[in-house]
C-alpha positions in Angstrom: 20.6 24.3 129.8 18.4 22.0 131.4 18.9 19.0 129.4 22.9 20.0 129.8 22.6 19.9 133.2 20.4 16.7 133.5 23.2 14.8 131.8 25.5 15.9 134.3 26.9 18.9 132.6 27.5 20.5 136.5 28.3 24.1 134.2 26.5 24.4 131.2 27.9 27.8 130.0 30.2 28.5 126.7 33.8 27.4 126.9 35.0 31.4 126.7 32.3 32.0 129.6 33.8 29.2 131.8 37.5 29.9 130.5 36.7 33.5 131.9 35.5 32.7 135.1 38.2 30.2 135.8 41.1 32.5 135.3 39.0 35.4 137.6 39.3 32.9 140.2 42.7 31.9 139.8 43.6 35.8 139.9 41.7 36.6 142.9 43.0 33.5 144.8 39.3 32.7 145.7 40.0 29.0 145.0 42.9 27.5 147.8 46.0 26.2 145.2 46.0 22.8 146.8 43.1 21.9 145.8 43.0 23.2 142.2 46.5 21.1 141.6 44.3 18.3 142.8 41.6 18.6 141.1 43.3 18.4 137.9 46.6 16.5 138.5 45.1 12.9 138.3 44.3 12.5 134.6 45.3 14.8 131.4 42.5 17.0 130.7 41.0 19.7 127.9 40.7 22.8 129.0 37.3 23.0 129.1 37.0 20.0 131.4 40.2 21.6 133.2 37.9 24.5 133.8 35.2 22.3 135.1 36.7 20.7 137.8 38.5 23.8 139.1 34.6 25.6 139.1 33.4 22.4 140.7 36.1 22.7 143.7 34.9 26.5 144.0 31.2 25.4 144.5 31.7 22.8 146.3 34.4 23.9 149.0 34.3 27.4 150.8 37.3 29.0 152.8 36.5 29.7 156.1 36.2 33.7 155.1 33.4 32.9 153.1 31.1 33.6 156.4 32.5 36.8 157.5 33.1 38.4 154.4 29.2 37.2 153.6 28.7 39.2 157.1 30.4 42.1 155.3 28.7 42.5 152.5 25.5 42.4 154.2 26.2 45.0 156.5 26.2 47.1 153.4 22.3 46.4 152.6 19.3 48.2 154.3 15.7 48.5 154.6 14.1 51.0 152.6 10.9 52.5 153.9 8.6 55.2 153.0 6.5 57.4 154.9 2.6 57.5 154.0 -0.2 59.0 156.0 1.7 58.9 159.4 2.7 55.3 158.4 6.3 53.6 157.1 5.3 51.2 155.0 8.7 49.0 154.0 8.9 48.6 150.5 12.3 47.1 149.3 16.2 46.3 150.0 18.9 49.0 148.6 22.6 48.4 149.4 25.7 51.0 149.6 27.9 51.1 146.0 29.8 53.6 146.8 30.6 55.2 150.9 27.3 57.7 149.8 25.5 56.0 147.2 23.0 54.0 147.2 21.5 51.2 144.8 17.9 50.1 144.5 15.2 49.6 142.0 13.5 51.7 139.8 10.1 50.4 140.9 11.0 50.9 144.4 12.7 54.7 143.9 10.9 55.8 140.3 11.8 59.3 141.3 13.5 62.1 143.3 10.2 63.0 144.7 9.4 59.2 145.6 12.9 59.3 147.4 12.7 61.8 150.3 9.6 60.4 151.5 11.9 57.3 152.2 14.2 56.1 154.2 17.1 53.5 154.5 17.7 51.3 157.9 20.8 49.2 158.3 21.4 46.8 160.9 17.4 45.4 160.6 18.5 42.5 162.0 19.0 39.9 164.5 22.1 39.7 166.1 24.5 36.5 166.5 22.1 35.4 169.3 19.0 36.3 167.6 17.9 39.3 168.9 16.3 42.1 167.6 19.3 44.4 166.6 18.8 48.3 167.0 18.7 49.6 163.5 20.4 52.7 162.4 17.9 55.2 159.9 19.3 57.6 157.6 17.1 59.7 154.9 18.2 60.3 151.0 19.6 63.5 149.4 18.0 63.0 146.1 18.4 66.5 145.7 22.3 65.8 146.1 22.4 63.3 143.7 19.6 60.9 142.1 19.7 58.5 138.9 17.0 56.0 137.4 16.3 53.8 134.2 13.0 52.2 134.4 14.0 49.5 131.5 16.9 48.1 133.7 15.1 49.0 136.8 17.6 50.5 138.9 18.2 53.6 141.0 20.8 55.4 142.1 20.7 57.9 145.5 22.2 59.8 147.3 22.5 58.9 151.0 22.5 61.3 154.0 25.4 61.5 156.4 25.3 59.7 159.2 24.6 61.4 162.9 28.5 61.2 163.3 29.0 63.3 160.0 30.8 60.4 158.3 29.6 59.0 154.9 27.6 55.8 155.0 30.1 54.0 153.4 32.5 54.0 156.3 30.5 52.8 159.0 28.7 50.2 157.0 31.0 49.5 154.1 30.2 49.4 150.5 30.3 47.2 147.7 32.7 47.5 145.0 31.2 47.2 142.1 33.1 45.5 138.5 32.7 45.9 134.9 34.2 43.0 134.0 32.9 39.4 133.1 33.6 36.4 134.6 32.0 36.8 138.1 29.5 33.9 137.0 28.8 31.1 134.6 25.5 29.4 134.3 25.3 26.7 137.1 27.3 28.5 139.8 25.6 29.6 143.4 24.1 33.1 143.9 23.2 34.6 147.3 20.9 37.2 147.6 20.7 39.2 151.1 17.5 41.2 151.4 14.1 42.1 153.5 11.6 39.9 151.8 7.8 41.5 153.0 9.5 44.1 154.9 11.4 41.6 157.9 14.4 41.5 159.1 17.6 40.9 157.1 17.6 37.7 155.2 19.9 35.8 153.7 19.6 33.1 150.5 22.4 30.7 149.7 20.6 27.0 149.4 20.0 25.0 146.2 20.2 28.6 144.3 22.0 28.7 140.8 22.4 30.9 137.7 19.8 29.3 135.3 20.4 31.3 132.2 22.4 35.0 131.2 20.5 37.2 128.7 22.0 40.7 127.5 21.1 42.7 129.9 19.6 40.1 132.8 20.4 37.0 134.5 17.8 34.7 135.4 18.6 32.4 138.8 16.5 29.7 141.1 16.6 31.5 144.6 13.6 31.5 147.0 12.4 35.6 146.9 9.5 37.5 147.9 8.2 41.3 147.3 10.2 43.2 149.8 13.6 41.0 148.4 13.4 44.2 145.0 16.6 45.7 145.1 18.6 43.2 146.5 22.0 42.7 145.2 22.7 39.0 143.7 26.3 38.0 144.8 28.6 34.8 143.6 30.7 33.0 146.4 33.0 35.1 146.6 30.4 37.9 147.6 30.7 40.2 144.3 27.9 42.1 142.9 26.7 40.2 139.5 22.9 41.3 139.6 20.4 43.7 140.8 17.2 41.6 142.2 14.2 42.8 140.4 11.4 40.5 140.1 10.3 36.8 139.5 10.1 34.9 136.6 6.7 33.4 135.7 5.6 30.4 134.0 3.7 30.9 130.4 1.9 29.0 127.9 2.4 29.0 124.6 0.9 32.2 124.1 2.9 34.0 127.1 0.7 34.2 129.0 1.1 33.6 133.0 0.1 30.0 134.6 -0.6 29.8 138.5 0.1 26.5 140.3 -2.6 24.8 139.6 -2.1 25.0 136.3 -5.1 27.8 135.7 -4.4 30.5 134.2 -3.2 33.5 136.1 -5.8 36.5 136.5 -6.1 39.9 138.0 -7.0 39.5 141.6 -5.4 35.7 141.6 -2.4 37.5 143.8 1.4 36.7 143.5 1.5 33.9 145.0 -1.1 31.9 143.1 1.8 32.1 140.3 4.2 30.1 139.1 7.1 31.2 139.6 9.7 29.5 138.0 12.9 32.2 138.5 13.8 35.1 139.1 15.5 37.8 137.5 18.3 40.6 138.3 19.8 43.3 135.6 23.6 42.3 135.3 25.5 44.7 137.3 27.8 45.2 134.2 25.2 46.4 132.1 24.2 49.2 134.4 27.3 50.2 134.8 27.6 50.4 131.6 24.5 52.4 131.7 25.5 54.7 133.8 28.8 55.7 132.1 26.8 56.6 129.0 25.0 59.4 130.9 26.1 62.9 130.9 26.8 63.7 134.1 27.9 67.0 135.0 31.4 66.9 136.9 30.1 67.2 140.3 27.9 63.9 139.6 30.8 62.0 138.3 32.7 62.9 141.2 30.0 61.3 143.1 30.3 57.8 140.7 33.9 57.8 140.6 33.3 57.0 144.9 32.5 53.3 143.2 36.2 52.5 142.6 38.4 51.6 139.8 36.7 48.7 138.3 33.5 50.1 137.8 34.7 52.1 134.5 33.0 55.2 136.2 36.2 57.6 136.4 35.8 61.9 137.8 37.1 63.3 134.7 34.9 62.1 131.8 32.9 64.1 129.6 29.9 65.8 130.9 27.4 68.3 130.0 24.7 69.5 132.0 22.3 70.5 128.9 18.9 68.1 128.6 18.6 65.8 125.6 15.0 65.6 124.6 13.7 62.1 123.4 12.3 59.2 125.6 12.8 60.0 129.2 13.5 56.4 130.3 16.7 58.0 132.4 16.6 60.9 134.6 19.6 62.3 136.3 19.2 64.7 139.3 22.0 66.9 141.1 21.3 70.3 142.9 19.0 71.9 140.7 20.2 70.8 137.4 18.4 67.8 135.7 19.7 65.8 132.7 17.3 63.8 130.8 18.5 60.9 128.3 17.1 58.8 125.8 17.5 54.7 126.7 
């Protein structure tokens, strides 16, 4: 990819990856007409150079909505924080999938028991004159509803009403999540919106790019710290394509972890001794996936089926409420029935 991209290959993905993405752009109108006529009008073309210039206009050239609906989707991502010896300690980002659920990391929520000792605040922020903006606290109802795979590192929760009664979702919006490809092609901006070390809301979209797409993970350049876990990893056009849920380090030749220096990496060296030299997120379509495999008893998928159409997650599918035994990688949680599932 690298060598692609140093001899100005500007999207170094397959042709089907890049034929994909183009014609999700096209669809959703997130690139203006004008300028895609433009872009390949001048000379005849292939259609994978076609597909070039029309992803280079997107990169390059943002509608004005690309602020406020960035503003829109980060209204939808909060502070978690847990309680601990008369303490909160902050210790990641989660952001509304649904108007009452809640996605975040494994590693940050392992478990139900982990969860209502937490707590999610939105609006931890500045305001458009940068000033401290009063943040709104709700608690989890893992007991409600509460779902976690430790090999893709995600969680799924439950989120208490709000003092008004009204779900989460409506006051603070919620990302609609997609099981379809073609959100992103390697090359292409991410933005990730988080609370790196516990601050106030932050927001990455400089000199950051998909650098390579695994199976199940995507590996991007973005500037993160601990605190950014559980971020969500948007495109331009501000839709879900990863969960943030760690760096990347560098390795010699026997994998194992180099600092900056150039030393090897040791316990006690801390994090940022490392080199970094990504980071990574689980693809949002693969944990959707994920999660449609589970069986969920009908109340729970009553609950996923809040995420909308086009995450695949529908109200009536099958379910069963029985335990499986095997490794218990996944753990499902709704009133007082528990599902447990092989991964």
């Amino acid at each position: 990819v690298e060598r692609r991209q140093q001899a100005g290959v500007g999207f170094p993905d397959s042709p089907a990856a890049l034929a994909a993405r183009t014609a999700r752009l096209l669809e959703r109108q997130a690139v203006p007409a004008a300028l895609v006529v433009e872009a390949v009008r001048s000379e005849p073309l292939a259609a994978p150079d076609a597909f070039e210039r029309i992803l280079g206009v997107s990169k390059e050239l943002q509608a004005w909505s690309f602020l406020p609906r960035g503003a829109r989707a980060a209204h939808s991502v909060a502070r978690i924080s847990a309680r601990e010896n008369g303490r909160e300690l902050p210790v990641g980002t989660g952001f509304l999938v649904s108007p009452r659920l809640m996605m975040t990391n494994h590693h940050v929520l392992p478990d139900a028991e982990t969860a209502r000792d937490c707590f999610a605040e939105f609006d931890a922020q500045v305001t458009v004159d940068n000033t401290p903006q009063a943040p709104v606290r709700l608690g989890f109802d893992p007991d409600g509803f509460f779902v976690a795979d430790k090999r893709l590192d995600y969680a799924l929760v439950l989120l208490s009403s709000g003092p008004d009664g009204r779900p989460p979702g409506e006051t603070f919006g919620w990302n609609r999540l997609s099981l379809q490809l073609g959100k992103l092609v390697v090359g292409e901006p991410v933005n990730v919106i988080g609370h790196p070390m516990g601050r106030l809301k932050e927001i990455a979209v400089r000199d950051n790019a998909l650098q390579v797409r695994l199976d199940d993970f995507l590996h991007y350049r973005t500037d993160t710290e601990p605190g950014n876990s559980g971020s969500p990893v948007y495109n331009d056009q501000w839709e879900v394509v990863a969960l943030h849920h760690s760096g990347v380090p560098r390795t010699d030749g026997q994998g194992r972890t180099v600092r900056r220096d150039g030393e090897l990496w040791q316990r006690g060296d801390g994090e940022d001794s490392v080199d970094w030299v990504s980071n990574e997120g689980a693809r949002i379509s693969v944990v959707l996936k994920h999660l449609a495999s589970l069986p969920f008893t009908p109340a729970q998928r009553e609950l996923l089926a809040g995420m909308g159409a086009e995450s695949g997650i529908s109200g009536d599918g099958a379910a069963t409420a029985s335990a499986t035994t095997g490794t218990t990688g996944t753990t499902a949680t709704t009133g007082t029935t528990a599902a447990v599932t092989p991964t």
